[in-house]
PANU-251780 format. One record per residue (C-alpha): residue number from 1; residue in three letters; chain; x, y, z. Coordinates in Angstrom, 1 decimal, decimal comma, always signed. Layout:
REM PANU-251780
NUM  ala  A  X  Y  Z $
...
//
This chain:
REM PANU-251780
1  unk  A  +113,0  -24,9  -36,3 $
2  unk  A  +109,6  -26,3  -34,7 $
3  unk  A  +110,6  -29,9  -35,4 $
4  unk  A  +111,1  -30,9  -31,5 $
5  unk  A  +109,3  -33,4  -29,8 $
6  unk  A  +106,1  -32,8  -28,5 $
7  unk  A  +105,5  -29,9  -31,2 $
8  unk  A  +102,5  -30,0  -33,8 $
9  unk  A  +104,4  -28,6  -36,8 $
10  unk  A  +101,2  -26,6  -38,8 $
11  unk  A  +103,8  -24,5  -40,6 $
12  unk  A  +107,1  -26,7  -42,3 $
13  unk  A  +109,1  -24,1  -42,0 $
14  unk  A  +111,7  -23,2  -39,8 $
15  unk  A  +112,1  -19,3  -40,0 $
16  unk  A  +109,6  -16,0  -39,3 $
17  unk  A  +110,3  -13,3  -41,5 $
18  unk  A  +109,7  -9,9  -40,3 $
19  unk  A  +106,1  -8,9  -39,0 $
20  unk  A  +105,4  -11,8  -39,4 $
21  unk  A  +103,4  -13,5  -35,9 $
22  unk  A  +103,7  -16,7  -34,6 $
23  unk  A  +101,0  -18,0  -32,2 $
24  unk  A  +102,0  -20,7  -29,7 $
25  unk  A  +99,1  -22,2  -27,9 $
26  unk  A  +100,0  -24,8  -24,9 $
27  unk  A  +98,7  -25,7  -21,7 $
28  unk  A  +102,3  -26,9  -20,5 $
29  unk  A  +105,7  -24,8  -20,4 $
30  unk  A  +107,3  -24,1  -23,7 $
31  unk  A  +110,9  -23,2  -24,2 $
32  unk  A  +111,2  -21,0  -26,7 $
33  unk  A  +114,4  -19,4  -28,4 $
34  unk  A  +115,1  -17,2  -31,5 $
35  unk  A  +118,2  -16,0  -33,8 $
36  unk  A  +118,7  -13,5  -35,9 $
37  unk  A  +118,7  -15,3  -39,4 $
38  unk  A  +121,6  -13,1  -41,0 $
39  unk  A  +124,0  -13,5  -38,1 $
40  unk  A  +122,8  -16,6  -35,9 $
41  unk  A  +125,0  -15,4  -33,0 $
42  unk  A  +122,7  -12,7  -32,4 $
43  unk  A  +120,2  -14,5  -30,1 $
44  unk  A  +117,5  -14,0  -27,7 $
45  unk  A  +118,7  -13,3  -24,4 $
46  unk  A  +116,8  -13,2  -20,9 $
47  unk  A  +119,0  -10,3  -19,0 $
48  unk  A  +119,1  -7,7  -21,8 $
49  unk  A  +115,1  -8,3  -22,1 $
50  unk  A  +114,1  -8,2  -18,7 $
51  unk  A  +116,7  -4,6  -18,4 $
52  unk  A  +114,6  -3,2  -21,0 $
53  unk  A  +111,2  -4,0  -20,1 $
54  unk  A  +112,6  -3,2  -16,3 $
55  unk  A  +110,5  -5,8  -15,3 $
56  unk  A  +110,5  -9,5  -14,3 $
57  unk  A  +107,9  -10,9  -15,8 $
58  unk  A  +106,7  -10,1  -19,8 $
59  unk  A  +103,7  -9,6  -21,3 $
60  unk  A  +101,7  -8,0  -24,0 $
61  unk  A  +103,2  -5,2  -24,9 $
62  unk  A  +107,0  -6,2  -24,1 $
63  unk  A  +109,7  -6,8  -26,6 $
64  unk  A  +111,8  -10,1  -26,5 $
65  unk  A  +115,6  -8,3  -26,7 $
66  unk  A  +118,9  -9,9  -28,5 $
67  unk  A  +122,2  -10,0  -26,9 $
68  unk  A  +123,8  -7,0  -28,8 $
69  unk  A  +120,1  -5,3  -27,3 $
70  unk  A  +118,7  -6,1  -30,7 $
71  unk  A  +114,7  -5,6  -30,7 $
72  unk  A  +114,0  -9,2  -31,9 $
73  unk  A  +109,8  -10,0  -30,9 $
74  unk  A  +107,4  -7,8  -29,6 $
75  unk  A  +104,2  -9,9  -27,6 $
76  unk  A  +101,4  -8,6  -29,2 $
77  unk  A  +98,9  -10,6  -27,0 $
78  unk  A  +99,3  -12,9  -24,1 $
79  unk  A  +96,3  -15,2  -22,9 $
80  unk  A  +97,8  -16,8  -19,9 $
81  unk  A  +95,8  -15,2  -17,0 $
82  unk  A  +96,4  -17,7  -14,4 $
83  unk  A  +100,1  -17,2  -13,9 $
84  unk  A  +103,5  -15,4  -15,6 $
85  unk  A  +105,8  -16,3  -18,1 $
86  unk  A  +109,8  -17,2  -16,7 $
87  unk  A  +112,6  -15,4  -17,8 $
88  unk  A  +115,3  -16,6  -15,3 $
89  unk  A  +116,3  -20,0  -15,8 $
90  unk  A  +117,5  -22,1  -18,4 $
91  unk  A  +116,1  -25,1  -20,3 $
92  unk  A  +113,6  -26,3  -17,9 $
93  unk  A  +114,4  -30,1  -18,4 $
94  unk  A  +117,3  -32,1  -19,2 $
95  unk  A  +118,8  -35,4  -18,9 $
96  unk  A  +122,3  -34,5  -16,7 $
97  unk  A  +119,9  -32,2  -14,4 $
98  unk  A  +117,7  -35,2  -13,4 $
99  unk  A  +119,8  -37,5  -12,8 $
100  unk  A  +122,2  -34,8  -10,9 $
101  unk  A  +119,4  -33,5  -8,7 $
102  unk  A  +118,4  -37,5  -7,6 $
103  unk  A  +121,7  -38,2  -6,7 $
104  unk  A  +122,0  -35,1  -4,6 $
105  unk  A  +118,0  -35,8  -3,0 $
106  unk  A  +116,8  -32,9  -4,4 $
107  unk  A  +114,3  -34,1  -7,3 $
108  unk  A  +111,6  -33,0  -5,7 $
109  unk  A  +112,9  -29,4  -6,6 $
110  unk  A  +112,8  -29,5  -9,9 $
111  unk  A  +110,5  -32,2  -10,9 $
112  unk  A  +107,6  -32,4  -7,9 $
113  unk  A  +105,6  -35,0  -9,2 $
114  unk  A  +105,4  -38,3  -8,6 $
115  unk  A  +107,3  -40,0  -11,4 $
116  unk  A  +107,8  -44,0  -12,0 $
117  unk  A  +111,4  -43,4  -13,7 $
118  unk  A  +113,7  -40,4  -15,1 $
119  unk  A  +113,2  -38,7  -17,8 $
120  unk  A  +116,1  -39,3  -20,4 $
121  unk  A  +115,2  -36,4  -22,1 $
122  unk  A  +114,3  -32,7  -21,9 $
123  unk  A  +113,6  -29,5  -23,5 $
124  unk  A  +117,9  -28,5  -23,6 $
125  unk  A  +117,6  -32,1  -25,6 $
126  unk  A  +114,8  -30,9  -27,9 $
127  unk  A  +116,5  -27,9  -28,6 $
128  unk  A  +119,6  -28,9  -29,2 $
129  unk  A  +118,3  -31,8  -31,5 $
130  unk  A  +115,6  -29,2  -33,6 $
131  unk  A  +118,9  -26,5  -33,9 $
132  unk  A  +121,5  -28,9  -35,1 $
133  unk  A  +120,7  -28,8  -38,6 $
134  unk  A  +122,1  -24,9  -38,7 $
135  unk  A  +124,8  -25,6  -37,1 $
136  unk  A  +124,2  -24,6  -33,3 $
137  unk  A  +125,8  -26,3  -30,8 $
138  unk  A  +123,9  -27,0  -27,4 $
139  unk  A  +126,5  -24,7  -25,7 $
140  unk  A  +125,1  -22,0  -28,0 $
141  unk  A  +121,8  -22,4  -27,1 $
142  unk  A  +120,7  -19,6  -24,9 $
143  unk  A  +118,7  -19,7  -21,8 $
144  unk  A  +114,9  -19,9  -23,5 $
145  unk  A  +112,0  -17,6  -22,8 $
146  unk  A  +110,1  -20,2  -21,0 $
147  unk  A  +106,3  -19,7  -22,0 $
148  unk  A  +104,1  -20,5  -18,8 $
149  unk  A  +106,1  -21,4  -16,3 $
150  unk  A  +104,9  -20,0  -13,1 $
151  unk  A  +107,8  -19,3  -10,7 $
152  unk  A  +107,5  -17,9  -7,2 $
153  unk  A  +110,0  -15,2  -6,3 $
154  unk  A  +110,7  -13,9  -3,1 $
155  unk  A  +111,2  -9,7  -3,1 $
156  unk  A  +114,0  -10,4  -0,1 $
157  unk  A  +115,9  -13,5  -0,3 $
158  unk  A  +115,4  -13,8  -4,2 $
159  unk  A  +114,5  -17,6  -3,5 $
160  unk  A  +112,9  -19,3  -7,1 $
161  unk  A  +109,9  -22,1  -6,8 $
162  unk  A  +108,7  -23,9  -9,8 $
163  unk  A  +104,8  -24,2  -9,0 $
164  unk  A  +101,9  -26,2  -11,4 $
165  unk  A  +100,3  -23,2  -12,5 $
166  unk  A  +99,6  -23,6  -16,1 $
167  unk  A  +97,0  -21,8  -18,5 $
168  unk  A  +93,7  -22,9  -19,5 $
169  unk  A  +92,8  -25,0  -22,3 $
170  unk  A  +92,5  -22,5  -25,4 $
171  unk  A  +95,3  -20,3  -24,2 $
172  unk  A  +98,1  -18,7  -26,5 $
173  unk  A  +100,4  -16,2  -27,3 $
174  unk  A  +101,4  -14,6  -30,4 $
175  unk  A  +104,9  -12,7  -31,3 $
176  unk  A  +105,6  -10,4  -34,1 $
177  unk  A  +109,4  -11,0  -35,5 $
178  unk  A  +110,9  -7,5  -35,8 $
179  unk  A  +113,2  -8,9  -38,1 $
180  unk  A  +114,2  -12,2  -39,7 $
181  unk  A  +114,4  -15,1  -37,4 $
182  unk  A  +115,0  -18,6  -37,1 $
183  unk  A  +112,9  -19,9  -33,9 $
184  unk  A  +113,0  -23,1  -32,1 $
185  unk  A  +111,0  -24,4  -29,5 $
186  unk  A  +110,0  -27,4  -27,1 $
187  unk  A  +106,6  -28,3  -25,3 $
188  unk  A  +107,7  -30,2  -21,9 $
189  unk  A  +108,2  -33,6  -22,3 $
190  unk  A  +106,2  -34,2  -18,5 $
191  unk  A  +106,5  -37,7  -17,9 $
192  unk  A  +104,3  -37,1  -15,4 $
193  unk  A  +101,2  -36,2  -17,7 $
194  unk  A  +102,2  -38,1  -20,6 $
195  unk  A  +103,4  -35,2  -22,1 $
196  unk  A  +101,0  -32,1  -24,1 $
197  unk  A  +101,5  -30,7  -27,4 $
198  unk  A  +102,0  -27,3  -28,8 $
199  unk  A  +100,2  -25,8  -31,1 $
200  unk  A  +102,3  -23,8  -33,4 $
201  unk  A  +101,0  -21,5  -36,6 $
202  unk  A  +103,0  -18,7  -38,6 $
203  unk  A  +100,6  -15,9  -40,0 $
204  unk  A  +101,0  -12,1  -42,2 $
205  unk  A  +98,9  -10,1  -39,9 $
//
């Protein structure tokens, strides 16, 4: 479903078939997510992909993995040379995490700019609004492959830091669906920056 906020919708349709590649150019993080399209509770999922990769950060060459270790995506090509792609947390933005983290003095944390208000919404929204027409709860939402977000890891204490890092202006990434897939993604509504698109196109290589 590519109907979110903040996404440029080039395609009008809401599933990749298999071999098909999508291409998702942004200069800000995008959450992305994807189900199987004959049994939508076979879903991406972060854990079984990093095990199989036996890394922590993917790129070309790496396959996105379902739950039941299901090879879902393979990324064909990855243009983001300035930082890594995270596979560790879950939906970078929402509402209830904002306004949790301000009342606990932790903002800065997870949202490091300078901001005038909180944002009401965030990518769990746009998610969980874009997947609603097929019947898929928020709570059944998995934990996204979050496209260029840069996070800092520390080897001994395991410590996560969000950092600025984003790609250059012309970057992308394109996925091959190893089988037939309803996707759904969301470009970071960043208050901060008023917000970037994401470019989105479905091709037949």
């Amino acid at each position: 479903a590519l109907g979110a906020d903040n996404v440029i919708d080039y395609t009008k349709e809401d599933f990749t078939q298999n071999g098909q590649v999508i291409r998702i150019s942004a200069t800000t993080t995008v959450d992305f997510v994807c189900f199987r399209l004959d049994n939508l509770r076979e879903r991406f999922d972060q854990a079984r992909t990093k095990v199989y990769n036996m890394k922590l950060f993917v790129t070309a060459g790496d396959k996105l993995m379902g739950r039941n270790n299901q090879h879902m995506m393979t990324i064909l090509y990855d243009g983001n040379k300035e930082g890594t792609h995270d596979v560790h947390g879950a939906a970078l933005g929402s509402s209830y995490r904002f306004r949790l983290a301000q009342q606990e003095n932790r903002l800065a944390e997870y949202y490091p700019r300078e901001i005038q208000e909180i944002p009401d919404h965030g990518c769990y929204e746009n998610l969980s609004k874009a997947l609603a027409p097929y019947g898929i709860i928020p709570e059944d939402i998995p934990s996204p492959f979050n496209l260029n977000q840069h996070m800092k890891i520390d080897g001994i204490t395991g410590k996560m830091e969000h950092t600025q890092v984003r790609p250059k202006e012309g970057s992308y990434m394109d996925m091959r669906a190893e089988m037939d897939l309803l996707i759904a993604l969301s470009a970071c509504p960043d208050l901060a920056v008023g917000g970037k698109p994401a470019g989105v196109m479905i091709y037949q290589p």
